[in-house]
PDB file with SEQRES, HELIX, SHEET and CRYST1 records, atoms N, CA, C and O in Angstrom:
SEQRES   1 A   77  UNK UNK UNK UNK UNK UNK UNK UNK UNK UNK UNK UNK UNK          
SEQRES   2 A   77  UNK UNK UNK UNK UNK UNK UNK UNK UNK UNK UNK UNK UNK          
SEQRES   3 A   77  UNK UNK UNK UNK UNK UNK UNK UNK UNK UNK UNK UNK UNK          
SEQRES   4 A   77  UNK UNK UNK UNK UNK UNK UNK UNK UNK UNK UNK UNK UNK          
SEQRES   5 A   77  UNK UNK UNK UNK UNK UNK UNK UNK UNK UNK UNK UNK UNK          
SEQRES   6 A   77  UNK UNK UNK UNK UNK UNK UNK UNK UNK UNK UNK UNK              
HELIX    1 AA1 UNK A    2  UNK A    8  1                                   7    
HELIX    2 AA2 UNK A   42  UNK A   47  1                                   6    
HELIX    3 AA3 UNK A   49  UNK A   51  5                                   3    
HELIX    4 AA4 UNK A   52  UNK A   67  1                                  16    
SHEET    1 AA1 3 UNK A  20  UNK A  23  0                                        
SHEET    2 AA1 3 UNK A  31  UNK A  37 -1                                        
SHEET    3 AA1 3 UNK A  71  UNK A  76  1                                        
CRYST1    1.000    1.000    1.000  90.00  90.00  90.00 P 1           1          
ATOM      1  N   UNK A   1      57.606  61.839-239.938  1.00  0.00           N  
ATOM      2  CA  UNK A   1      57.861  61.002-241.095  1.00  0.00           C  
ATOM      3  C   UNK A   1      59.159  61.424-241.788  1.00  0.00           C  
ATOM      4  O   UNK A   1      60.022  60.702-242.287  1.00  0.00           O  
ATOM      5  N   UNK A   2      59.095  62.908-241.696  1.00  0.00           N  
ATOM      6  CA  UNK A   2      60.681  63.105-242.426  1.00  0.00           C  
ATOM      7  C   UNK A   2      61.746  62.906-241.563  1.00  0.00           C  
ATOM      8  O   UNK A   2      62.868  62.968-242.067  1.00  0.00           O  
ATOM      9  N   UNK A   3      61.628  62.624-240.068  1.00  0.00           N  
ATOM     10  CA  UNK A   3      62.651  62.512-239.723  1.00  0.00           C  
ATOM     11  C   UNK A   3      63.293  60.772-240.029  1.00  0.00           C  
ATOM     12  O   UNK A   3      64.449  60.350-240.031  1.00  0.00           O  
ATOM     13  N   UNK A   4      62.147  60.165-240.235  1.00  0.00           N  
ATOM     14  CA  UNK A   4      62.146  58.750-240.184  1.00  0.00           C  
ATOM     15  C   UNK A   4      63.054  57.900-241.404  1.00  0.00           C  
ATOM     16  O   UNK A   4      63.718  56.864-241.381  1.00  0.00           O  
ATOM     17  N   UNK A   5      62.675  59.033-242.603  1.00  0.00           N  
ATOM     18  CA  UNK A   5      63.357  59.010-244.314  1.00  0.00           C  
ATOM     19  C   UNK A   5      64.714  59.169-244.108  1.00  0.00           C  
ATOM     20  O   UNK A   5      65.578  58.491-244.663  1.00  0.00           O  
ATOM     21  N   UNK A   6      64.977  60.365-243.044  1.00  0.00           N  
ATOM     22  CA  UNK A   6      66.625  60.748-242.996  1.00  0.00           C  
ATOM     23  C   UNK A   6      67.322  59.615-242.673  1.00  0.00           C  
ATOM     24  O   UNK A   6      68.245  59.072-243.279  1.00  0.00           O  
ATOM     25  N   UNK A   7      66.595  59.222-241.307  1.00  0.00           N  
ATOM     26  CA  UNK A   7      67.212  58.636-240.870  1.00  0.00           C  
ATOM     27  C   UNK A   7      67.982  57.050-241.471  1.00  0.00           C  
ATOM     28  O   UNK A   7      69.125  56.594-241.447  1.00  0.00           O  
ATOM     29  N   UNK A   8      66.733  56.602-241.953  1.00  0.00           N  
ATOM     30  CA  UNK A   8      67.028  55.087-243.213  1.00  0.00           C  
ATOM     31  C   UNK A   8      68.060  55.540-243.975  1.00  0.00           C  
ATOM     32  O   UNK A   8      68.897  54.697-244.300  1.00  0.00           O  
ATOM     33  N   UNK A   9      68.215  56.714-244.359  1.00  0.00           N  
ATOM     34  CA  UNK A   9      69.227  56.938-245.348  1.00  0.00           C  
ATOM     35  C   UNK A   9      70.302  57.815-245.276  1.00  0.00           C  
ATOM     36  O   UNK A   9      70.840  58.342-246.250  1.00  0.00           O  
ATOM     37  N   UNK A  10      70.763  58.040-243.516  1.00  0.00           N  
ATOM     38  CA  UNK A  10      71.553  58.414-243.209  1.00  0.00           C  
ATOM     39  C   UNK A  10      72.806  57.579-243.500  1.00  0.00           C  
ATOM     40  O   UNK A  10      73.917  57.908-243.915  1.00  0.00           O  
ATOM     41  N   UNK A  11      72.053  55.878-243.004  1.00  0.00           N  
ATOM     42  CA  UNK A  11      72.635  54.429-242.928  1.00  0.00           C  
ATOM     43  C   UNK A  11      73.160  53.780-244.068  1.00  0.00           C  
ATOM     44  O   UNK A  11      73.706  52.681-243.976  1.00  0.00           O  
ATOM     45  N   UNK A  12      72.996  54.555-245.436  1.00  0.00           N  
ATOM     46  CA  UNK A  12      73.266  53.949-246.801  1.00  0.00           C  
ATOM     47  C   UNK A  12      73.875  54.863-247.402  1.00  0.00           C  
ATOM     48  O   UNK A  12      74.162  54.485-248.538  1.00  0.00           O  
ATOM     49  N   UNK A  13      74.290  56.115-247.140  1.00  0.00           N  
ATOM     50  CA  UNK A  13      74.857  56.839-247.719  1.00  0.00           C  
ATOM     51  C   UNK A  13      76.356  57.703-247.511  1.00  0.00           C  
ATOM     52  O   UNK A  13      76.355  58.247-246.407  1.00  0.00           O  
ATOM     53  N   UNK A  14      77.414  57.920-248.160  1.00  0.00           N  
ATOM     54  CA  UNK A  14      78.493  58.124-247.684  1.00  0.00           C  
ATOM     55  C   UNK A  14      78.227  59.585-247.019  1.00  0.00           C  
ATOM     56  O   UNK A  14      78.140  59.637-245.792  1.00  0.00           O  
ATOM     57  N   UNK A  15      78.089  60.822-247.818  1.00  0.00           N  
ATOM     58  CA  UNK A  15      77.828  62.137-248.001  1.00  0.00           C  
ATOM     59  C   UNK A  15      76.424  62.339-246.833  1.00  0.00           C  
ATOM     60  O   UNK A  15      75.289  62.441-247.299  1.00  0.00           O  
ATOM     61  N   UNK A  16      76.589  62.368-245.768  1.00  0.00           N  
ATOM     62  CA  UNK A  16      75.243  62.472-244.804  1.00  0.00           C  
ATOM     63  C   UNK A  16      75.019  63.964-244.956  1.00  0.00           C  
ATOM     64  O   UNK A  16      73.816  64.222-244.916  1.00  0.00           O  
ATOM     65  N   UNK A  17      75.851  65.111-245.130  1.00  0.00           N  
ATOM     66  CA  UNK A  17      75.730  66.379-245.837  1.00  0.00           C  
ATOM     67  C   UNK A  17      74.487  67.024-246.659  1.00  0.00           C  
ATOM     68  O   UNK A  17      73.586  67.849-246.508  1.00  0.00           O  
ATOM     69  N   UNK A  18      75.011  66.124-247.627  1.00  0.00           N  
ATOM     70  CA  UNK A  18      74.144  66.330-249.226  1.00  0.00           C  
ATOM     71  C   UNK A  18      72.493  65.463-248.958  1.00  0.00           C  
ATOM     72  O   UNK A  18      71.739  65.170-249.886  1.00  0.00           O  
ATOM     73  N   UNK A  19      72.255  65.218-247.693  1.00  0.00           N  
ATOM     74  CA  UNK A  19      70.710  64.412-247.834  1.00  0.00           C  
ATOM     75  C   UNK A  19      69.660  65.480-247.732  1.00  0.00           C  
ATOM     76  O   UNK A  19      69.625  66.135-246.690  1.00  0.00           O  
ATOM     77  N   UNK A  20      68.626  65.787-248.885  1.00  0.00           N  
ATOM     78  CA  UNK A  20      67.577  66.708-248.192  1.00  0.00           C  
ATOM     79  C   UNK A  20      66.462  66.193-248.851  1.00  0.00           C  
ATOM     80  O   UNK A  20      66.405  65.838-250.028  1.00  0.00           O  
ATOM     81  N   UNK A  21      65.580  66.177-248.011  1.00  0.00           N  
ATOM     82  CA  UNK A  21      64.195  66.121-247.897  1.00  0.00           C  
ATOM     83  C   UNK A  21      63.404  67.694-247.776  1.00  0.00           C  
ATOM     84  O   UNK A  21      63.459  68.715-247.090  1.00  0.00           O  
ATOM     85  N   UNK A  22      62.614  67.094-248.991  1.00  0.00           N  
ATOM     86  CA  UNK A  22      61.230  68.265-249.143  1.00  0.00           C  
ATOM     87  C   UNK A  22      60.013  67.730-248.634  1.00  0.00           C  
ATOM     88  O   UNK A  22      60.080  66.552-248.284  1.00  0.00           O  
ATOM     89  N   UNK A  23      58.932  68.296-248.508  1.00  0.00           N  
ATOM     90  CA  UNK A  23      57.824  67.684-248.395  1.00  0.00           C  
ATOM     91  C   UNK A  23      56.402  68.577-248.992  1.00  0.00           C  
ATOM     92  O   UNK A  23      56.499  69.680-248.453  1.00  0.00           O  
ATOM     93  N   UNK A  24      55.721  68.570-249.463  1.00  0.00           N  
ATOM     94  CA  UNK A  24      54.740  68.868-250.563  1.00  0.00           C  
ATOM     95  C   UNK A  24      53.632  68.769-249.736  1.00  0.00           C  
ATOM     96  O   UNK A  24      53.476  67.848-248.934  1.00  0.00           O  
ATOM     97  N   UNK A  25      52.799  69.755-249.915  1.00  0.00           N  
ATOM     98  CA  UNK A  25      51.327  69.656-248.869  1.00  0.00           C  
ATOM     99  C   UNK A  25      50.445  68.294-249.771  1.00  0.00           C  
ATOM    100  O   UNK A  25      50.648  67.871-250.909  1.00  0.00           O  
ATOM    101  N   UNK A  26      49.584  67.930-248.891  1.00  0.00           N  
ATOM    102  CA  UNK A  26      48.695  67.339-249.528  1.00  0.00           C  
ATOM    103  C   UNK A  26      47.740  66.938-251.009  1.00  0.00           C  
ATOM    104  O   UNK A  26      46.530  67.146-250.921  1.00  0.00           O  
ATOM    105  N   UNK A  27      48.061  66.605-251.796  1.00  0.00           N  
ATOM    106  CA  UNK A  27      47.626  67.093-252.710  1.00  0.00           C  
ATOM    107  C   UNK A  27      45.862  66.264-252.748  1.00  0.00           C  
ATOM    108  O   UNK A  27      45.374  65.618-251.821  1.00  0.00           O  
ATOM    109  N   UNK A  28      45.299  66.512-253.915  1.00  0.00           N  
ATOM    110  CA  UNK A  28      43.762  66.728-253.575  1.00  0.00           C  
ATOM    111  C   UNK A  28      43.183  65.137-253.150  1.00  0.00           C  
ATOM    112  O   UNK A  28      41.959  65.269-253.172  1.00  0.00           O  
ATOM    113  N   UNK A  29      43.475  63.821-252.807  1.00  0.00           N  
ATOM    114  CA  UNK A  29      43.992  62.374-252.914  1.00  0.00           C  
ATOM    115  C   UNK A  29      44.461  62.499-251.205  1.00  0.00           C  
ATOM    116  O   UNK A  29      44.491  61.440-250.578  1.00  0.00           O  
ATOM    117  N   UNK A  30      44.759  63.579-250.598  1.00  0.00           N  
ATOM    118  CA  UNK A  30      45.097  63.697-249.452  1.00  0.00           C  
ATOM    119  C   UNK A  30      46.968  62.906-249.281  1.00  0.00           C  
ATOM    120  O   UNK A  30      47.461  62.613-248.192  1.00  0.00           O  
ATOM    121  N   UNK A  31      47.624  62.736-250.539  1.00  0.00           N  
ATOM    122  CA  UNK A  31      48.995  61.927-250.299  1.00  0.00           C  
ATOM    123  C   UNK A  31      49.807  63.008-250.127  1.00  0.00           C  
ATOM    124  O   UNK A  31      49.740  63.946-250.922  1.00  0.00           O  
ATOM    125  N   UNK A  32      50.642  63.019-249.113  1.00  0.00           N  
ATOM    126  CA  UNK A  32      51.712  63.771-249.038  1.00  0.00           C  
ATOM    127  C   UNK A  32      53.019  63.161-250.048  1.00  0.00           C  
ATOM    128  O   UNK A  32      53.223  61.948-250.004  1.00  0.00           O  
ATOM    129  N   UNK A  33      53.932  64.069-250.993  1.00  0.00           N  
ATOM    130  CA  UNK A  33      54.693  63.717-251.330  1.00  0.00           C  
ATOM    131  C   UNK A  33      56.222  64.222-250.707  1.00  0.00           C  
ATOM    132  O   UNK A  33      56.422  65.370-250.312  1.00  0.00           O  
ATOM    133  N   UNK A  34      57.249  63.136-250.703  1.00  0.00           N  
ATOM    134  CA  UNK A  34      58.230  63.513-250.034  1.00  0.00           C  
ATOM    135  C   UNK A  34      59.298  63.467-251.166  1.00  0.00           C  
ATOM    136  O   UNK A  34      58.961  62.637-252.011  1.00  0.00           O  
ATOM    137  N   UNK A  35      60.477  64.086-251.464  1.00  0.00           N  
ATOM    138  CA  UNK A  35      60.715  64.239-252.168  1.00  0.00           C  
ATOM    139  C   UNK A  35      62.657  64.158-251.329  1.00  0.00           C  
ATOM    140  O   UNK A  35      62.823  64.805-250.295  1.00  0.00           O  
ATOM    141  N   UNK A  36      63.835  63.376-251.899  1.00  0.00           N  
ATOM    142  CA  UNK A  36      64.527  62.916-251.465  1.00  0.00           C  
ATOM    143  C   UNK A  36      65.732  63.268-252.046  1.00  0.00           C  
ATOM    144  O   UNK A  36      65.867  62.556-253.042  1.00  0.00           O  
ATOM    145  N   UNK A  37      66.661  64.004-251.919  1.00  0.00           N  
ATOM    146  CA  UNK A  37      68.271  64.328-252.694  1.00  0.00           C  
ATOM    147  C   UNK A  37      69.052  63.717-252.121  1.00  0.00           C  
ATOM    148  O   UNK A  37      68.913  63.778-250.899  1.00  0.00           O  
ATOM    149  N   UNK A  38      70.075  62.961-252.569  1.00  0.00           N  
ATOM    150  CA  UNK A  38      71.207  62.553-252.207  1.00  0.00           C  
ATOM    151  C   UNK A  38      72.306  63.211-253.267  1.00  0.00           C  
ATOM    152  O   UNK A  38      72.208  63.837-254.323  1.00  0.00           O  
ATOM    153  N   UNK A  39      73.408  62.741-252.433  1.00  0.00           N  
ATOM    154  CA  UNK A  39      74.735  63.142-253.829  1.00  0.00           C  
ATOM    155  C   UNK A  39      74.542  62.318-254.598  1.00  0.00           C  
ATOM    156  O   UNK A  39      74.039  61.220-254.357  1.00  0.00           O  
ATOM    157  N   UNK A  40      74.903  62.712-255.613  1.00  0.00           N  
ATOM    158  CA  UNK A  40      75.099  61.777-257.150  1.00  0.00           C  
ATOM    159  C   UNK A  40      76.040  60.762-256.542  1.00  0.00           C  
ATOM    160  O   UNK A  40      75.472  59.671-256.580  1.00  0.00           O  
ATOM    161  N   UNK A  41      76.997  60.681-256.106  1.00  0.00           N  
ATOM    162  CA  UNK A  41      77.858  59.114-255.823  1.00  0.00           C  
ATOM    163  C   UNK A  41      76.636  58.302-255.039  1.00  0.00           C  
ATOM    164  O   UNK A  41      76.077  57.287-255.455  1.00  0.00           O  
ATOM    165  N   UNK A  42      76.415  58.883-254.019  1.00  0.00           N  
ATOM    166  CA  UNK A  42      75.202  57.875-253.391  1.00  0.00           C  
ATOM    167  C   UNK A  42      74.059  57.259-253.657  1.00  0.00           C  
ATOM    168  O   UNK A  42      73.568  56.261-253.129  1.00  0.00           O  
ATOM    169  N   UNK A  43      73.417  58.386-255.098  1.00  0.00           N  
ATOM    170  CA  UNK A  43      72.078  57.541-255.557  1.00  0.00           C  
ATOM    171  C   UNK A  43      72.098  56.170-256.005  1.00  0.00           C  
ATOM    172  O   UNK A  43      71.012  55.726-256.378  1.00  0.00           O  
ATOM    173  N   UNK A  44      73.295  55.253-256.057  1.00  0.00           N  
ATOM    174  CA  UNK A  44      72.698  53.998-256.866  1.00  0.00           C  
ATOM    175  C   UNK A  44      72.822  52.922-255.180  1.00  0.00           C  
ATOM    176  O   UNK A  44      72.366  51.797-254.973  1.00  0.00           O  
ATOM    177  N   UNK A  45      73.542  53.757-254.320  1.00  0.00           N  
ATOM    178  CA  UNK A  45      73.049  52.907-252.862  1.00  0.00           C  
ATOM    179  C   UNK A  45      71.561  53.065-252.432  1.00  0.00           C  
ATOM    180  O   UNK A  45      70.951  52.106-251.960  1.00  0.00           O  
ATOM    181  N   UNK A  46      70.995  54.262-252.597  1.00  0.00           N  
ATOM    182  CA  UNK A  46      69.738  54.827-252.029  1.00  0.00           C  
ATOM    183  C   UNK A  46      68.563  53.703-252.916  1.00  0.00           C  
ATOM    184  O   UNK A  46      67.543  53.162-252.489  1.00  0.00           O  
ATOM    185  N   UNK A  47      69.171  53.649-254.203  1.00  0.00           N  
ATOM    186  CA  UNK A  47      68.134  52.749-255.595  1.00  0.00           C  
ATOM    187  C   UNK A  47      68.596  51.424-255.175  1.00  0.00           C  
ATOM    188  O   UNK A  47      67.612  50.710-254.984  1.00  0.00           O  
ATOM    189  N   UNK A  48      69.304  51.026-255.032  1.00  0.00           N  
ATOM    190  CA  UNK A  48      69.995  49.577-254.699  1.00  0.00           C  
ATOM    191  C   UNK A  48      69.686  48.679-256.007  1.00  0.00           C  
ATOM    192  O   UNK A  48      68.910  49.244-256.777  1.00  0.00           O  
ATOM    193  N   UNK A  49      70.088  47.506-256.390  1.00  0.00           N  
ATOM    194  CA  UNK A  49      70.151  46.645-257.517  1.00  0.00           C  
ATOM    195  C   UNK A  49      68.088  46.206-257.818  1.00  0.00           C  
ATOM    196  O   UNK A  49      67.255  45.614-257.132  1.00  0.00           O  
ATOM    197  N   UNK A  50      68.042  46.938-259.269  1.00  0.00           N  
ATOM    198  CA  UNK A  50      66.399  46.793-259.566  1.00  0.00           C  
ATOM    199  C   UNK A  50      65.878  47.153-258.795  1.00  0.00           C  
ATOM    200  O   UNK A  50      64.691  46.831-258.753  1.00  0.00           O  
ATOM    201  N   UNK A  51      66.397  47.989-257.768  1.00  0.00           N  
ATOM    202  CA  UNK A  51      65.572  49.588-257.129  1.00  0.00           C  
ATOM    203  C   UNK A  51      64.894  49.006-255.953  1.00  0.00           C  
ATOM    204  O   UNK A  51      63.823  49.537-255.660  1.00  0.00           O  
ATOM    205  N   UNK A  52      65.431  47.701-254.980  1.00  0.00           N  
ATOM    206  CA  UNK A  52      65.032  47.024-254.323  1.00  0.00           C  
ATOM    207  C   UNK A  52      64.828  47.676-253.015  1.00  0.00           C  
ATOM    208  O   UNK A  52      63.770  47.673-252.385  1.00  0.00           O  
ATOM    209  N   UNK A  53      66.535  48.538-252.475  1.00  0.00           N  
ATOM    210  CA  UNK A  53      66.133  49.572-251.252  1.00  0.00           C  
ATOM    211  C   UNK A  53      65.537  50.458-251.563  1.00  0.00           C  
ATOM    212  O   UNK A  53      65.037  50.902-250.530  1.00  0.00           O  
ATOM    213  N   UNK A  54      65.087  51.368-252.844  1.00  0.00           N  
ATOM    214  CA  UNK A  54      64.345  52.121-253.007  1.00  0.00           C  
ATOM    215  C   UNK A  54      62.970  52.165-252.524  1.00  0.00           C  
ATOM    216  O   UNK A  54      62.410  53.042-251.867  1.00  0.00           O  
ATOM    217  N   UNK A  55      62.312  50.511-253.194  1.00  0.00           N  
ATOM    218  CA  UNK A  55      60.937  50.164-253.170  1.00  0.00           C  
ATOM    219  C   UNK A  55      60.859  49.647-251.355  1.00  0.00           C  
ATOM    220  O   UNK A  55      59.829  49.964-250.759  1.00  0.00           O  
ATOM    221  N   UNK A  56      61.765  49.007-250.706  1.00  0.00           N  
ATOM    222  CA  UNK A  56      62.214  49.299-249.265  1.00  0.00           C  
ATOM    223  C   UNK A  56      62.002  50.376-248.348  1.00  0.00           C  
ATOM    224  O   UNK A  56      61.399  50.106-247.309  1.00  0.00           O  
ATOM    225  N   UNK A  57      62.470  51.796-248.586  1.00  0.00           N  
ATOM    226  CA  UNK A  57      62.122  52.723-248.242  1.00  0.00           C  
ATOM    227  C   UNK A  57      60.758  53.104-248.631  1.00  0.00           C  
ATOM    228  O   UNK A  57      60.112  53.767-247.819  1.00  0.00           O  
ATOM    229  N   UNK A  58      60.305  52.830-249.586  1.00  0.00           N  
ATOM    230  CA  UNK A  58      58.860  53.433-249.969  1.00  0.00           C  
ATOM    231  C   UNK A  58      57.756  52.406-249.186  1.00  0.00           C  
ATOM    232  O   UNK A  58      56.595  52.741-248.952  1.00  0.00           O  
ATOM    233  N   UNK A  59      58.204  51.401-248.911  1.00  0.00           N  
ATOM    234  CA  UNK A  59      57.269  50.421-248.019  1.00  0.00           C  
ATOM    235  C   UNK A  59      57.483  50.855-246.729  1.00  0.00           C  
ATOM    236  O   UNK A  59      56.322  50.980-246.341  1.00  0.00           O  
ATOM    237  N   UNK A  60      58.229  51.187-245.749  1.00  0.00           N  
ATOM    238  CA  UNK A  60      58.428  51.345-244.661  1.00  0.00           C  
ATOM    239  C   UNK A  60      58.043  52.508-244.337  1.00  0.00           C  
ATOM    240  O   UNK A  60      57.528  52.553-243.220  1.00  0.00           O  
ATOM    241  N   UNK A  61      58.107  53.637-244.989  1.00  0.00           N  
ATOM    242  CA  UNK A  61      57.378  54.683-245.276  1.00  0.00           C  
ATOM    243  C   UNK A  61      55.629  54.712-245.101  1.00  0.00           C  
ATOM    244  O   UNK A  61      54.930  55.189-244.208  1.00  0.00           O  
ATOM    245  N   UNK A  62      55.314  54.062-246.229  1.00  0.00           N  
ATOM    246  CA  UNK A  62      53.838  53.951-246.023  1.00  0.00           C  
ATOM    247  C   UNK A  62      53.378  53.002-244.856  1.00  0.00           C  
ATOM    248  O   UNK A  62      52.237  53.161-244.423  1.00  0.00           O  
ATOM    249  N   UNK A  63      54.100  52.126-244.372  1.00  0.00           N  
ATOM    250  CA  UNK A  63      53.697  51.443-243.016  1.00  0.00           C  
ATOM    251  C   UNK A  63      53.531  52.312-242.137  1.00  0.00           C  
ATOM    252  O   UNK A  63      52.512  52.368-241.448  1.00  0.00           O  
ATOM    253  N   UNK A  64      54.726  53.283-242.021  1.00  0.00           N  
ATOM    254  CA  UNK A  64      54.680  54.743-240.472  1.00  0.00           C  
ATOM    255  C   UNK A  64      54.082  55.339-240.932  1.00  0.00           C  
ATOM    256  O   UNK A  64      53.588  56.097-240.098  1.00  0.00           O  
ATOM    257  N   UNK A  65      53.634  55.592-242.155  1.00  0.00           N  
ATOM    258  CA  UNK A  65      52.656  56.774-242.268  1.00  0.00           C  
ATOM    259  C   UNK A  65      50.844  56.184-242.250  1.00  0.00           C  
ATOM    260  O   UNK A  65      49.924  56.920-242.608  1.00  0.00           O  
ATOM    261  N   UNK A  66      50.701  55.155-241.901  1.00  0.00           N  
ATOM    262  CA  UNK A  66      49.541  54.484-241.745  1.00  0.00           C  
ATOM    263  C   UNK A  66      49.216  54.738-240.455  1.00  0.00           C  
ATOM    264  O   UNK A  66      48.097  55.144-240.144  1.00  0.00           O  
ATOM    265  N   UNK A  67      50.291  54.492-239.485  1.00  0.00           N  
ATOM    266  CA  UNK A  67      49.807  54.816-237.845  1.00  0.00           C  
ATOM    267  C   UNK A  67      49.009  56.476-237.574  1.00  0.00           C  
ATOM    268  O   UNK A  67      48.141  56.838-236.780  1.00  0.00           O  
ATOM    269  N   UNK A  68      49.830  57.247-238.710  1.00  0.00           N  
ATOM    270  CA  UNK A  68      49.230  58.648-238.393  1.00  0.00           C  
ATOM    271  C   UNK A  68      47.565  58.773-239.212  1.00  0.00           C  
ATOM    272  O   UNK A  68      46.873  59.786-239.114  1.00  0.00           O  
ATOM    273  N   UNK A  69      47.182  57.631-239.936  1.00  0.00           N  
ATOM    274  CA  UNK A  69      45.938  57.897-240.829  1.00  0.00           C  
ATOM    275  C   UNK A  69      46.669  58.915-242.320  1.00  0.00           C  
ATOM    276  O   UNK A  69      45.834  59.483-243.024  1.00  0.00           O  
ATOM    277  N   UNK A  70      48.202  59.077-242.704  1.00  0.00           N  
ATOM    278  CA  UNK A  70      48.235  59.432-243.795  1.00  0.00           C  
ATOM    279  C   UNK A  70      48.434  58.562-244.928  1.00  0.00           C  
ATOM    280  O   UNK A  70      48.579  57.342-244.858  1.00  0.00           O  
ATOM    281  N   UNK A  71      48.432  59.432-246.231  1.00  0.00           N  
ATOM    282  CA  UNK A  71      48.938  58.505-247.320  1.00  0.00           C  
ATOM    283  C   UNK A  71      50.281  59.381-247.722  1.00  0.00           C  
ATOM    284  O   UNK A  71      50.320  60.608-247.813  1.00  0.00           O  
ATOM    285  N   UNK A  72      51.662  58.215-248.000  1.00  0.00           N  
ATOM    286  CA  UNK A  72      53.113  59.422-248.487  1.00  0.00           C  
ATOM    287  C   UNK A  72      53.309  58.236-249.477  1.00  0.00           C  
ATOM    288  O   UNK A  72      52.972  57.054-249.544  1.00  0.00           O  
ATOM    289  N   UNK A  73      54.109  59.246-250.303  1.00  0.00           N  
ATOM    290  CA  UNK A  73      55.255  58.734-251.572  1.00  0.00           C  
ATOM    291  C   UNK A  73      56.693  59.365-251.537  1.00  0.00           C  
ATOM    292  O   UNK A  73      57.042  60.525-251.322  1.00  0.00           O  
ATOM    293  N   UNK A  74      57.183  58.596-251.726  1.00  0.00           N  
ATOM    294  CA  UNK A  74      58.486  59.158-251.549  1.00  0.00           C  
ATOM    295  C   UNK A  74      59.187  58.643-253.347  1.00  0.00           C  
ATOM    296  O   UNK A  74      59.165  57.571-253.950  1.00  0.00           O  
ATOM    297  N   UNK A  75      59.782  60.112-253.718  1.00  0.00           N  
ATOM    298  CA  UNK A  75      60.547  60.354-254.856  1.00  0.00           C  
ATOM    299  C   UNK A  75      61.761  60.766-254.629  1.00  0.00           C  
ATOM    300  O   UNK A  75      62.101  61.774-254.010  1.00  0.00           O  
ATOM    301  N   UNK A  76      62.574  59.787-255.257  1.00  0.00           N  
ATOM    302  CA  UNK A  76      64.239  59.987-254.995  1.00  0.00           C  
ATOM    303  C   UNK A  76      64.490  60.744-256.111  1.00  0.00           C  
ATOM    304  O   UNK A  76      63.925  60.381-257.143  1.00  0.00           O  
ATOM    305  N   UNK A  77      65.226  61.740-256.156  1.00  0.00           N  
ATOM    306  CA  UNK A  77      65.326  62.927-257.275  1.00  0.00           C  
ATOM    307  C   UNK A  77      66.598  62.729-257.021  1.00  0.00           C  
ATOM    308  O   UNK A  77      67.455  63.393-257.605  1.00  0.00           O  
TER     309      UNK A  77                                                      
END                                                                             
């Protein structure tokens, strides 16, 4: 799954450098949280206009993470 996050947002971002992903064990809800850095120039590509690729990535996300039986969130920090 984290390779899957990089990758979407390898494609939108200038700084492919500055991308890191965390990931957070399970919490008691069983959701994994993923947790997302970009450079500051790149966050308003990653959010896109009213946070449209944001909510984009967070859907495509929980679609691949359905095949494995998990639940993820992904937080752009």
């Amino acid at each position: 799954m984290k390779e899957l996050l990089i990758a979407m947002v390898q494609e939108l971002v200038d700084d492919k450098s500055a991308i890191e992903v965390t990931v957070d064990e399970p919490n008691e809800e069983g959701t994994t949280v993923y947790h997302l850095h970009v450079a500051p120039d790149d966050m308003g590509r990653v959010i896109g206009k009213q946070g449209r690729i944001a909510k984009a990535i967070r859907t495509i996300m929980r679609a691949g993470a359905v095949r494995y039986n998990q639940k993820v969130m992904v937080e752009i920090d």
